[in-house]
N, C-alpha and C positions, 0 to 999 in steps of 0.2 A: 483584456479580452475584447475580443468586436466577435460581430454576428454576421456572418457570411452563407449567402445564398448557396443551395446545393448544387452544382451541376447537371447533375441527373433526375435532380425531381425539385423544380421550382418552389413547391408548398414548403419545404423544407428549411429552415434556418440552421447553419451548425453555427456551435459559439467556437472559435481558436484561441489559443494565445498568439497576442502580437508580440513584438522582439522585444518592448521595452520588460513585458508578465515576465518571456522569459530571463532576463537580466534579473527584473527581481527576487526573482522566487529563487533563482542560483544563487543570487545574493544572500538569501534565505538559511538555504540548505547548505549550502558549500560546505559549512565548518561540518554539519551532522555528518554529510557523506563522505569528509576526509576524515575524520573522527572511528568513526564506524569500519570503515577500511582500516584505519590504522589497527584498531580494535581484532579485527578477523584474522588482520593477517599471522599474527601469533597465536594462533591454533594451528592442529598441523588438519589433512585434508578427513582422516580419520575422526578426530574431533569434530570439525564441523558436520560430518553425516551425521554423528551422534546425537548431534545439537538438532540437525532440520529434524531425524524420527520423532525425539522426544516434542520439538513442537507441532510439527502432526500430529502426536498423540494428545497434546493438550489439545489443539482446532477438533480433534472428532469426540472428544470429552465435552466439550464444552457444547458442539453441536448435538450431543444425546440428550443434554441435561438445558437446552435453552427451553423448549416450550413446555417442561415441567417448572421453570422459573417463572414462566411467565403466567400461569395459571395463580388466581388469586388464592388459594388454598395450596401453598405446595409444601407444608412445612410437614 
């Protein structure tokens, strides 16, 4: 990462990756994201819409029921 002045508004610092982050972090992930691809691609296109509703319906599930979690009496 380096920190690089804004353009447009000097006050500004943004952080970037520099080339070697990105090398790394490829280095990283690579196997997850050919793994994961390998993974997908045997579902057909109908299964996988099945799959993103059913996890939207878990993300708005969980988003109903976060700030009765977080409430010290939620039982």
């Amino acid at each position: 990462m380096e920190r690089v002045r804004s353009g447009s508004d000097r006050r500004l610092v943004l952080v970037q990756m520099t080339a070697e982050g990105q090398v790394r972090t490829w280095a990283v992930y690579r196997p997850l994201v050919e793994e994961g691809a390998e993974q997908l691609s045997r579902f057909t296109v109908a299964e996988l819409e099945l799959m993103r509703k059913h996890l939207e319906a878990i993300r708005e599930l969980t988003d109903r029921h976060r700030g009765r979690l977080a409430e010290p009496d939620h039982t």
